[in-house]
C-alpha positions in Angstrom: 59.5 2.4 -26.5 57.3 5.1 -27.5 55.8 7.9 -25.4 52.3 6.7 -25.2 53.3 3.0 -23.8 55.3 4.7 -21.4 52.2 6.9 -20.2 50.1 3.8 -20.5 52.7 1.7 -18.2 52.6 4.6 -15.7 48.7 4.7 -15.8 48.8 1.3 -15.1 51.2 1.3 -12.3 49.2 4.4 -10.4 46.3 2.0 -10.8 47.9 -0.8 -9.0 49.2 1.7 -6.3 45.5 3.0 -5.9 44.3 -0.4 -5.8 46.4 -1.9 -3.5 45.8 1.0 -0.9 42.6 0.7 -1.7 42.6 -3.6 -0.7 45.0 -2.6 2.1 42.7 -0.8 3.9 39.8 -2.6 3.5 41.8 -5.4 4.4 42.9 -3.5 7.6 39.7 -1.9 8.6 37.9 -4.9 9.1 36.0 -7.1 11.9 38.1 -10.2 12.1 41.4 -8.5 13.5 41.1 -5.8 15.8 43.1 -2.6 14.4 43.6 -1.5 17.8 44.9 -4.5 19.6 45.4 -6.9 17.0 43.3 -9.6 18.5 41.5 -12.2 16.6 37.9 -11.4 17.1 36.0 -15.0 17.9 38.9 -16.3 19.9 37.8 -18.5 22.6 41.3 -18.5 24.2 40.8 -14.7 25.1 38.3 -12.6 25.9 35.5 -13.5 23.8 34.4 -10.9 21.6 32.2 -10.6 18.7 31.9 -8.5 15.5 30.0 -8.2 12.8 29.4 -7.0 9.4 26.2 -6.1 8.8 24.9 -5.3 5.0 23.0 -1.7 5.8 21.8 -0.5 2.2 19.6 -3.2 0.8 16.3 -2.2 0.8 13.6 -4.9 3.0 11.3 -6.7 0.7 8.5 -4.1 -1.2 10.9 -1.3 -0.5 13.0 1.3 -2.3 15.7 3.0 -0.6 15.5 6.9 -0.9 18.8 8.5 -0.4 18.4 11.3 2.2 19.9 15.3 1.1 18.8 19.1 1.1 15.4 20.5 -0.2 13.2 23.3 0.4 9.9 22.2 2.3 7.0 24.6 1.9 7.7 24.9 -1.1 3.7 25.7 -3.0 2.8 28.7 -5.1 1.0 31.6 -3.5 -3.6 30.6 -3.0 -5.0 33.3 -0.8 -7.6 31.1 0.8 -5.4 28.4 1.6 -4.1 27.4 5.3 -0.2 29.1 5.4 0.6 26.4 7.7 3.9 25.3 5.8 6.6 28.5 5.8 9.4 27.6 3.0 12.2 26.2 4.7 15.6 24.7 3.5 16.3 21.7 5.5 17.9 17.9 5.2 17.0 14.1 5.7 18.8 11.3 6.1 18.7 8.5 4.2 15.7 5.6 5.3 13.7 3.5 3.4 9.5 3.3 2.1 7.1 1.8 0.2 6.9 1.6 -3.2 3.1 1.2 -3.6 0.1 2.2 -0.5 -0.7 -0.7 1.9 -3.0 -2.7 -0.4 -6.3 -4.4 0.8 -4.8 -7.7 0.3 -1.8 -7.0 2.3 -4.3 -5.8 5.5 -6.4 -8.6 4.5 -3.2 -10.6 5.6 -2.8 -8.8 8.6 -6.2 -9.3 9.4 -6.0 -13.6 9.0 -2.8 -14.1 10.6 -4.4 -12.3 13.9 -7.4 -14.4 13.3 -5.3 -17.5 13.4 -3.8 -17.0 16.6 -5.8 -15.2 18.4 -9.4 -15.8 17.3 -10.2 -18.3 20.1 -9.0 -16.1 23.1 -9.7 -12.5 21.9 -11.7 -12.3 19.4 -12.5 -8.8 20.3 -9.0 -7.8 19.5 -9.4 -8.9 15.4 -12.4 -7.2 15.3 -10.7 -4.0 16.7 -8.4 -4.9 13.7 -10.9 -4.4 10.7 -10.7 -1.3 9.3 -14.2 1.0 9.0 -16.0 0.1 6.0 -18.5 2.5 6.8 -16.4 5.5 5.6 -17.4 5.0 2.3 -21.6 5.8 3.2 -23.0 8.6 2.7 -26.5 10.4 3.7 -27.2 11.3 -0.3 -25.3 8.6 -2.3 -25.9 5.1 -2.8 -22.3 3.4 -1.7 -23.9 0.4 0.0 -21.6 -2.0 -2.6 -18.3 -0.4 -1.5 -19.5 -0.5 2.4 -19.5 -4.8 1.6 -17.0 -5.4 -1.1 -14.4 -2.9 -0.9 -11.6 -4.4 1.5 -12.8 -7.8 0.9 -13.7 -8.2 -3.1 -10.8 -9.8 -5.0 -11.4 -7.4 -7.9 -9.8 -4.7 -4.9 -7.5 -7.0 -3.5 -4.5 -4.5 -4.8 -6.3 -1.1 -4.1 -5.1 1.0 -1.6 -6.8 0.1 2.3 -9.1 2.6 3.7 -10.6 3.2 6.2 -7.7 2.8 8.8 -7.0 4.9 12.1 -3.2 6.3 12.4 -3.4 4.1 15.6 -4.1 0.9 13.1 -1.8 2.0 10.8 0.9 1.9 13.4 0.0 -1.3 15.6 0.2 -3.0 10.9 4.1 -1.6 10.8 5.0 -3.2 14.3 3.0 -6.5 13.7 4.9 -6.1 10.3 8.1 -5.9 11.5 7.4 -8.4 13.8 6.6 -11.0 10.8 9.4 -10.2 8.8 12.1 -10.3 11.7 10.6 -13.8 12.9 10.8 -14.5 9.2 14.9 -13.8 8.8 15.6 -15.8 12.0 13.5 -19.1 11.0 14.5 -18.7 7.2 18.6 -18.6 8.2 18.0 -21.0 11.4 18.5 -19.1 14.2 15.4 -19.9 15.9 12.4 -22.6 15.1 9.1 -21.2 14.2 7.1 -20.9 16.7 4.5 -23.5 16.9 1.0 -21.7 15.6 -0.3 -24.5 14.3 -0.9 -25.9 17.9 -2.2 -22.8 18.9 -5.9 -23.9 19.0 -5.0 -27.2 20.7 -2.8 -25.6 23.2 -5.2 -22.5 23.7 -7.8 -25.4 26.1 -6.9 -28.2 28.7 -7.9 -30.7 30.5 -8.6 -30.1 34.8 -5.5 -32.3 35.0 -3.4 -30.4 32.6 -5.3 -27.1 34.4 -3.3 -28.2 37.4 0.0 -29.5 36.1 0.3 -25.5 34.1 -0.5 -23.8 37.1 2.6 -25.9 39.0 4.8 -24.9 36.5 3.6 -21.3 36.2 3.3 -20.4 40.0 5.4 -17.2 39.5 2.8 -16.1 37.2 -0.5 -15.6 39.2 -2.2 -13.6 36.0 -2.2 -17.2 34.0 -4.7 -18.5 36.9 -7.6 -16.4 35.6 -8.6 -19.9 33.1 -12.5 -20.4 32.6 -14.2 -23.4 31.9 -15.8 -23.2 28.5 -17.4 -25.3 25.7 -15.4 -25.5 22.9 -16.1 -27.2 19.3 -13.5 -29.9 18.9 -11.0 -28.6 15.7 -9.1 -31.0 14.6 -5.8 -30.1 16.1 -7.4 -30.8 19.5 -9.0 -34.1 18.2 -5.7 -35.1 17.0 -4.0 -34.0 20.9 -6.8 -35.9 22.9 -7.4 -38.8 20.3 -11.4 -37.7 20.6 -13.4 -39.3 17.7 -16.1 -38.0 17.5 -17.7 -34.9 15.0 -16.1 -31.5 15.0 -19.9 -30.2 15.5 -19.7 -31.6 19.2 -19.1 -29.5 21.7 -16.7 -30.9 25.0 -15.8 -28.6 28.0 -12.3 -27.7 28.4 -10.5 -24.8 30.5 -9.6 -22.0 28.3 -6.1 -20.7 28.8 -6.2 -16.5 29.1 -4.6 -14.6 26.1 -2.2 -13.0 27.6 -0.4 -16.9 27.8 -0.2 -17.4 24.3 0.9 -14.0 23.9 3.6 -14.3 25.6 4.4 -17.7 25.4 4.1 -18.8 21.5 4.1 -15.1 19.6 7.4 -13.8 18.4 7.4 -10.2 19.3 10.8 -8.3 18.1 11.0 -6.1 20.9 10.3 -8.9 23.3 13.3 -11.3 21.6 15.8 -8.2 22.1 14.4 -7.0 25.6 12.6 -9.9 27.6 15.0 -12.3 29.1 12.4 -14.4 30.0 11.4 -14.9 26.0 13.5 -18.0 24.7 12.2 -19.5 21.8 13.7 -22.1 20.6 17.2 -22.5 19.1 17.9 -24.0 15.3 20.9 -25.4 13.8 22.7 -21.4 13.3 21.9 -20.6 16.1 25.0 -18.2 17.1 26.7 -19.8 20.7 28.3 -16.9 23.3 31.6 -17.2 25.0 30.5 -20.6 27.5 29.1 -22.6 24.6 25.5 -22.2 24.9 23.4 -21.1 21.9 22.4 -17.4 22.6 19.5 -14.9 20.9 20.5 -12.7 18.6 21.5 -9.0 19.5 21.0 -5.5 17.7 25.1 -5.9 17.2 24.9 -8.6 15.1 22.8 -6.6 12.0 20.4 -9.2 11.4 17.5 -7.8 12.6 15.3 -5.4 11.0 15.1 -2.0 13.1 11.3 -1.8 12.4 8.8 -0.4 10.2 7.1 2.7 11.1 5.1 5.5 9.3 7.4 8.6 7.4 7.8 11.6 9.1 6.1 14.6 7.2 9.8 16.2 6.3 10.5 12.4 4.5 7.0 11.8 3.1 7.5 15.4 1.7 11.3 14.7 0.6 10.2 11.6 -0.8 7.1 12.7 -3.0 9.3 15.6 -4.4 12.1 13.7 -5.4 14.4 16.1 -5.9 17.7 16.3 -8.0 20.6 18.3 -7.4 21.2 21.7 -9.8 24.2 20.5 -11.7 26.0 24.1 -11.7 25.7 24.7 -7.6 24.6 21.3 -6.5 21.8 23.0 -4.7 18.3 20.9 -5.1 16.2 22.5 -8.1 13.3 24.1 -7.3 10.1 24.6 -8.5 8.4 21.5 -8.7 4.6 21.3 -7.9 3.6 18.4 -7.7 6.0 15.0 -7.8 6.1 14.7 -11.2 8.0 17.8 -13.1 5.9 20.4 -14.1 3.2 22.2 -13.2 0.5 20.7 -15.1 -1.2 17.2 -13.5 -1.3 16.0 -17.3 1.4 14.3 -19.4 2.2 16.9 -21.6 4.6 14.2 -24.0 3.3 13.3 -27.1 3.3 9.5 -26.6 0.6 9.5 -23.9 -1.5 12.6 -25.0 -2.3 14.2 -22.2 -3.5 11.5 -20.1 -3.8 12.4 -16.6 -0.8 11.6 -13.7 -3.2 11.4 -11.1 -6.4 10.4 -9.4 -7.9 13.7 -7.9 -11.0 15.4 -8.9 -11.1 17.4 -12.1 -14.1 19.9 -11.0 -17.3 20.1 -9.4 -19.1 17.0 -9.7 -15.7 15.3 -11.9 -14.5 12.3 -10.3 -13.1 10.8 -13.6 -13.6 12.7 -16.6 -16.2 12.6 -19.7 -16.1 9.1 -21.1 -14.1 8.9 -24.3 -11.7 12.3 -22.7 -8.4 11.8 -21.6 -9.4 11.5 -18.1 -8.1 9.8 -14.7 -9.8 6.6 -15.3 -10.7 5.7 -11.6 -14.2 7.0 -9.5 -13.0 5.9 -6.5 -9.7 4.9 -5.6 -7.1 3.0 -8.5 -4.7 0.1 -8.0 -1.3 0.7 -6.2 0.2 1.2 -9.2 -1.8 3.0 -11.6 -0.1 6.1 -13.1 3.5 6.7 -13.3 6.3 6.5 -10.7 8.0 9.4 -9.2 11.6 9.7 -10.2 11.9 7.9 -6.6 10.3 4.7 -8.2 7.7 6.0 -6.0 3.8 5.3 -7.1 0.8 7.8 -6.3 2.5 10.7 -3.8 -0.2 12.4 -5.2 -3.7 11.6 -6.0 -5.1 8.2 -5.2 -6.0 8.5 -1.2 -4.1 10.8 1.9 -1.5 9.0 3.4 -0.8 9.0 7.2 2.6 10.6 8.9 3.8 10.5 12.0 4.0 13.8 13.0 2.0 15.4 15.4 0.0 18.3 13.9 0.8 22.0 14.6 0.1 24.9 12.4 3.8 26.6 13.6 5.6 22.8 13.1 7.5 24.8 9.9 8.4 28.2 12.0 9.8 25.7 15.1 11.5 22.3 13.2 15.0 21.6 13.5 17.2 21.6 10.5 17.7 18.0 10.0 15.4 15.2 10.5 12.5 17.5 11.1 9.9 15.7 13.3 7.0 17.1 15.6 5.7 14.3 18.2 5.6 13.7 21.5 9.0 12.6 21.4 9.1 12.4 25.4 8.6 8.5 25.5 10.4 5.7 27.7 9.2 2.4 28.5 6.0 1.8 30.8 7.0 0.1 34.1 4.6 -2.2 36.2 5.2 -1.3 40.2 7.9 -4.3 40.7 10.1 -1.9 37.7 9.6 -4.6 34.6 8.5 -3.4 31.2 4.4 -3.7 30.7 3.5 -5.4 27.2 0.8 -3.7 25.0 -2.0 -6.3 23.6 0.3 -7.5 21.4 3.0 -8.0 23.1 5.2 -5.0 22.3 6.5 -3.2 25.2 4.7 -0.4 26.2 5.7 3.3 25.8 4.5 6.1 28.0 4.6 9.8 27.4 6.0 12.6 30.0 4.2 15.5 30.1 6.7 17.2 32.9 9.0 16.3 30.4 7.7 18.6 27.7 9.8 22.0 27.5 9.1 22.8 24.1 5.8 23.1 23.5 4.8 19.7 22.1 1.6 18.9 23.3 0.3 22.7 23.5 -2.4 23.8 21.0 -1.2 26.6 18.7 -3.5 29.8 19.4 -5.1 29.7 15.9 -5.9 26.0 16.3 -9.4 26.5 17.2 -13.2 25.8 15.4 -12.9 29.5 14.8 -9.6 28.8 12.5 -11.0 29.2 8.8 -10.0 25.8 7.9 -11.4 24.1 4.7 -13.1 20.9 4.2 -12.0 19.6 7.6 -14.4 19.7 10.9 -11.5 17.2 12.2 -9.8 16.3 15.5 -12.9 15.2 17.6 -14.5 12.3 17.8 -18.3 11.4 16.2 -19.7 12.6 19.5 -17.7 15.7 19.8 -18.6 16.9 16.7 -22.2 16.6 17.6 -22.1 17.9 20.8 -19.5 20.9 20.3 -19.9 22.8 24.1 -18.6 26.4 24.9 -17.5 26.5 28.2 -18.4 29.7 30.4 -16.0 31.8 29.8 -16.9 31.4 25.9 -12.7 30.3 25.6 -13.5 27.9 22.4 -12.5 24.1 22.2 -9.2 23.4 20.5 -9.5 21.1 17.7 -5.9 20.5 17.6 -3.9 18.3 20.3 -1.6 15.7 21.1 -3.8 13.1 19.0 -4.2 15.2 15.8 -2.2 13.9 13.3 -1.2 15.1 9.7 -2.0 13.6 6.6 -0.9 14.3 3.2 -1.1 14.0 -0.8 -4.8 14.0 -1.6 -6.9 11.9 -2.3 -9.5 10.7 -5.2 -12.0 12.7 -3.5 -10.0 16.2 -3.8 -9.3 19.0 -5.6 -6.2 19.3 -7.4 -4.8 21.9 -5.0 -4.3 18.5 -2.5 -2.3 17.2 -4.8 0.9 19.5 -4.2 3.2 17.4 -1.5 3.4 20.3 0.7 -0.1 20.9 1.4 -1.4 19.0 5.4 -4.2 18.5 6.8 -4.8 17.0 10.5 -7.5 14.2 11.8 -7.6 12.8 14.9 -5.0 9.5 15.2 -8.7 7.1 16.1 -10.6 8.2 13.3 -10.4 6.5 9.5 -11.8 8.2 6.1 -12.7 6.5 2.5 -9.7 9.1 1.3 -6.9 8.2 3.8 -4.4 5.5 3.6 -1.0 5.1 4.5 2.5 3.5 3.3 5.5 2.6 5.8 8.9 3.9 6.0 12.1 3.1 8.0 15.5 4.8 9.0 18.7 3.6 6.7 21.3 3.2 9.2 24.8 3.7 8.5 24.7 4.8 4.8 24.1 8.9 3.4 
């Protein structure tokens, strides 16, 4: 036997050795037998008790997981007349997950039809609050009257980024989003039926008789008496309930059940399933059963659920348009990125593409898209969600395109005071809103409500940073008031001037197709108030990746 099969035979046996540790502690750190007591888990001789393996790394549908480390935020090169709002500061994320592409028109559009569906008879008020502000896109000396009509609802835009949305809509789209996609898992893998929206119309008016029969079985609820007595046009779910034959055009009177029933009773809310015992939709064939037999809801322990959309921090949407990659020789991140792309040039320098342009910003004064024939950005207004090239993220149009919403609460010292890992600036003081008999309060669409503390607030959080006032030299921006404000801007007596920045003012980042190319760097923020919209701001969602670095 010659030297080398004898170092191959010991390779090989080391391998096996590695292996088989390797098996035996998988095989010992597991959720079946408990490594502590050596119970079965799932026994319904003993102590029932479940356990569960959930799968924590695979990105939800339309997103990309971005895997957290240490960069430098801040990080822009030296313009005197700029805002030094965001002091260079080394600092680390965790892993979560985002968007690949902006919320598209289409996708809102969505949003928009599905709240029309269910509740278009009985609040029609709150899908209009719903629609986002076409009128951002007029202007006193331009003619934009076609984008004001066609913009969101044109197929030809149907995968352009949505405009034209508050932070407040922005947010009530990621938890109505994470709503659909939860009640989604649990209908698709049987856990629970679907709820029964297409009886939603029928079931939204009764009869006197059936008036009286819901308000037996509903005593304990004396809100559901407030029904009217309305005329309603007969759909044909209701002609189909109350065998009527006659035209849909005819009008009958019916009692009108009030909103806040079907809310509660027919919509699948996530943080109702996990919270509100008295939500019980019902059970399919997987459902899981509890230690008596009886078919239970699922729990945040078994790692089904989704944990919920939400917007990105500024420290992730930052981390997450830079991409950065480790220095091979110190493992540091490598700096000196401007924009997310590498270089410092918002062209493709590369032979293949010439020069073309990486971005949708505007080139000078009066440039939205170049001279025709030029190697120019190609889009007036906005582009589709995926026009240019990715980030080495996978990420599409972190710079360019339109401002995207954060979460984060604006404050021009937020760099000097943020905490070295998962940097976020809110008013992080929340708990759940209590009626006066102690039980959680649900928000028009049935989400639990969430108050805010200000007794709670030690650390300056809602406070207005001294510079933060219309005297502050800030460009472009007469933000953080609303339409009326800003036309009837008052000094009080003691001439102490009107902060423009508060608890509502919210960041925004990445410019847009109506900016200059300074925008364009990740690290640049600008603030509007969380109820206002613009033609130049849309937004993406994000959410925390929970148990994987």
């Amino acid at each position: 036997m010659n030297i080398k099969s004898i170092v191959s035979k010991i390779l090989m046996f080391v391998a096996v050795l590695t292996l088989g540790a390797c098996q035996s502690n998988s095989r010992e750190l597991n959720t079946r037998t408990s490594f502590q007591t050596g119970w079965r888990t799932f026994n319904p001789n003993t102590i029932h008790f479940e356990a569960y393996e959930g799968n924590l790394s695979v990105a939800p549908t339309g997103m990309l997981p971005i895997e957290g480390g240490t960069f430098t935020i801040g990080q822009m090169s030296e313009f005197i007349t700029a805002p030094h709002n965001n002091e260079r500061r080394s600092l680390t994320v965790s892993s979560f997950f985002m968007d690949k592409y902006e919320v598209t028109n289409i996708a809102w559009r969505e949003y928009l039809e599905w709240n029309k569906f269910v509740f278009g008879y009985t609040k029609p008020e709150l899908v209009e609050s719903l629609l986002p502000d076409t009128t951002v896109w007029r202007e006193e000396m331009a003619y934009n009257d076609p984008y004001i009509q066609y913009y969101f609802r044109h197929p030809a835009y149907s995968f352009y980024p949505v405009v034209g949305v508050s932070w407040d809509q922005a947010m009530a789209y990621c938890q109505w989003r994470t709503d659909r996609v939860n009640e989604h898992i649990l209908v698709s893998q049987k856990y629970i039926e679907l709820p029964p929206y297409n009886m939603l119309h029928a079931n939204t008016f009764m009869t006197e008789e059936e008036i009286d029969k819901f308000l037996l079985n509903n005593a304990d609820h004396p809100e559901y008496a407030s029904y009217k007595k309305v005329p309603v046009k007969v759909p044909a779910a209701l002609a189909q309930k109350y065998g009527y034959t006659g035209s849909e055009s005819d009008t009958v009177t019916m009692y009108q059940l009030p909103y806040e029933w079907i809310r509660d009773q027919f919509v699948f809310n996530t943080e109702k399933y996990l919270e509100n015992d008295q939500y019980n939709p019902t059970m399919s064939l997987a459902a899981r059963f509890n230690a008596y037999d009886m078919p239970r809801k699922l729990n945040r322990a078994d790692g089904i659920l989704l944990i919920g959309y939400r917007l990105p921090t500024e420290a992730e949407w930052e981390y997450a348009a830079f991409a950065p990659t480790a220095n091979p020789e110190d493992g540091l991140p490598k700096e000196g990125k401007v924009y997310p792309w590498s270089g410092y040039h918002p062209r493709d320098l590369s032979t293949h593409n010439k020069g073309r342009m990486l971005a949708n910003f505007v080139r000078g004064k009066g440039d939205m898209m170049g001279v025709a024939g030029d190697h120019n950005d190609e889009h007036v207004l906005t582009a589709p969600v995926d026009a240019y090239q990715p980030n080495d993220f996978g990420l599409y149009n972190m710079a360019g395109n339109v401002n995207e919403w954060v979460l984060d609460v604006y404050r021009e010292t937020s760099y000097e005071e943020m905490t070295e890992y998962n940097p976020f600036r809110g008013n992080i003081y929340a708990r759940l809103k209590l009626d006066e008999n102690g039980k959680p309060i649900m928000t028009a669409y049935g989400s639990l409500e969430i108050e805010y503390d200000p007794a709670d607030d030690k650390r300056n959080f809602r406070d207005g940073d001294p510079s933060s006032l219309f005297e502050t030299d800030y460009p472009l921006d007469t933000v953080g008031l609303t339409p009326e404000q800003k036309e009837n801007v008052k000094y009080d007596p003691s001439d102490i001037l009107i902060p423009r920045v508060n608890d509502r003012t919210r960041v925004y980042k990445g410019g847009s197709w109506n900016d200059r190319i300074y925008w364009l760097n990740p690290t640049t923020r600008r603030f509007m108030d969380q109820s206002e919209s613009s033609s130049t701001v849309g937004f993406r969602c994000a959410m925390s990746m929970l148990g994987k670095e």
